[in-house]
C-alpha positions in Angstrom: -9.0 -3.2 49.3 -11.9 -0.9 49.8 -14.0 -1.0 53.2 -17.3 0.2 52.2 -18.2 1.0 55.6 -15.1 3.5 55.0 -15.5 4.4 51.5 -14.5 7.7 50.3 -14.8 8.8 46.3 -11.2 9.3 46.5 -10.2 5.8 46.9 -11.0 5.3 43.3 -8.9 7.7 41.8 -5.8 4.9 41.9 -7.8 2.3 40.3 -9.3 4.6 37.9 -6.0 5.5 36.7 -4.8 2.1 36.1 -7.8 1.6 34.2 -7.5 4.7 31.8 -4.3 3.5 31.3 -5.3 0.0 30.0 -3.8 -1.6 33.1 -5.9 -4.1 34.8 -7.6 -4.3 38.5 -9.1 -6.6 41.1 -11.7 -5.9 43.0 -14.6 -7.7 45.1 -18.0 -8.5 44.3 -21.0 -9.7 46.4 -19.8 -13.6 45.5 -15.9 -13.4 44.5 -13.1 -11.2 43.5 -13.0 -9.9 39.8 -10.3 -8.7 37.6 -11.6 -6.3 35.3 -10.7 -3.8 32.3 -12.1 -0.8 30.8 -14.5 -2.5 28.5 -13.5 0.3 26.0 -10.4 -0.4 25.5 -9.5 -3.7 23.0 -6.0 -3.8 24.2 -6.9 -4.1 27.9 -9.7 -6.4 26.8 -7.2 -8.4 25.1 -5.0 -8.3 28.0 -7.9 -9.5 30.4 -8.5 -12.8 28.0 -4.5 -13.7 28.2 -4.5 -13.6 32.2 -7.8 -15.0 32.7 -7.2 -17.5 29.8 -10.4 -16.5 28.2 -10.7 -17.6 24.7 -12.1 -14.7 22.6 -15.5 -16.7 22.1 -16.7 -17.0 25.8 -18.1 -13.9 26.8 -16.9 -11.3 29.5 -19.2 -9.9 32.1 -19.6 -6.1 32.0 -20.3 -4.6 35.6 -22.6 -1.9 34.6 -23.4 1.5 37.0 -26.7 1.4 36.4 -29.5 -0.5 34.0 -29.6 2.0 31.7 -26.2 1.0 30.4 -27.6 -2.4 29.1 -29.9 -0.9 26.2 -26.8 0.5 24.9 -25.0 -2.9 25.3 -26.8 -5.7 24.0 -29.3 -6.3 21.1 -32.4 -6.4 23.2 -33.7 -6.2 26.7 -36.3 -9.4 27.0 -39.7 -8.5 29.6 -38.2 -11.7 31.7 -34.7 -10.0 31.9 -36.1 -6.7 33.1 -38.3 -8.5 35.4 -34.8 -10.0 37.0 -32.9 -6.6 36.4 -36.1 -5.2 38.8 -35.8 -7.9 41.0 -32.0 -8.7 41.8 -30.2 -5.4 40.9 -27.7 -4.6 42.2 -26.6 -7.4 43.4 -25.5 -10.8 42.8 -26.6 -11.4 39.4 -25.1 -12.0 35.6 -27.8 -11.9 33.2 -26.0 -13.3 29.3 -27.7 -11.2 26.3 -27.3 -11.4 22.7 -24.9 -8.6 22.3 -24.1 -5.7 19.8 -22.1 -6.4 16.6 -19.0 -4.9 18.2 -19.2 -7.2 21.9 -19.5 -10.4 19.8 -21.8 -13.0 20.2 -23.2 -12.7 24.0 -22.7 -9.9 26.3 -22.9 -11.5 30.1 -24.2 -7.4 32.3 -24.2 -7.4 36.0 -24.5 -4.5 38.3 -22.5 -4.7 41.8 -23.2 -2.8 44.9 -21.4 0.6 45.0 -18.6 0.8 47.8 -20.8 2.7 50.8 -24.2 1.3 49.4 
């Protein structure tokens, strides 16, 4: 586990690996833990539905770095979910989007905190 008050850009690099390597990770959000995948990756995707017990039909959430990422994520970025983006991000908020022809149906973006922010 991370201690943000601690955190050092180093602590990722574990993580990170697991994650390049379609492994799968925990880690802590503002309201609960999450176990996450590298959203590019359609194995590890796959393998995130099987131990959540996802059915492919329910969307994921994507924890996003920074806004930005949503326009290349999702159909379109409604005046009311920008308003919320300005608002609430980061922080504990999921806002569900019509997504691109490749996410499926609904693409759920939410942008954590940063360790040490």
């Amino acid at each position: 586990m991370l201690d943000p008050k601690s955190f050092r850009s180093e602590d990722l690099e574990e993580p990170s690996g697991i994650l390049r390597k379609g492994g799968l990770v925990a880690f802590p959000t503002e309201t609960v833990y999450g176990l996450g995948a590298n959203a590019h990756d359609p194995d590890a995707i796959h393998r995130l539905r099987e131990v959540k017990g996802r059915p492919p039909g329910k969307p994921l959430t994507l924890h996003i770095a920074s806004r930005d990422d949503v326009a290349r994520l999702v159909e379109e970025v409604p005046r009311s979910a920008r308003l919320l983006m300005d608002r609430y991000w980061p922080g504990p908020l999921t806002i569900v989007f019509p997504a691109t022809p490749d996410r499926g149906s609904a693409c759920g973006c939410r942008r954590t905190r940063s360790p040490g922010s």
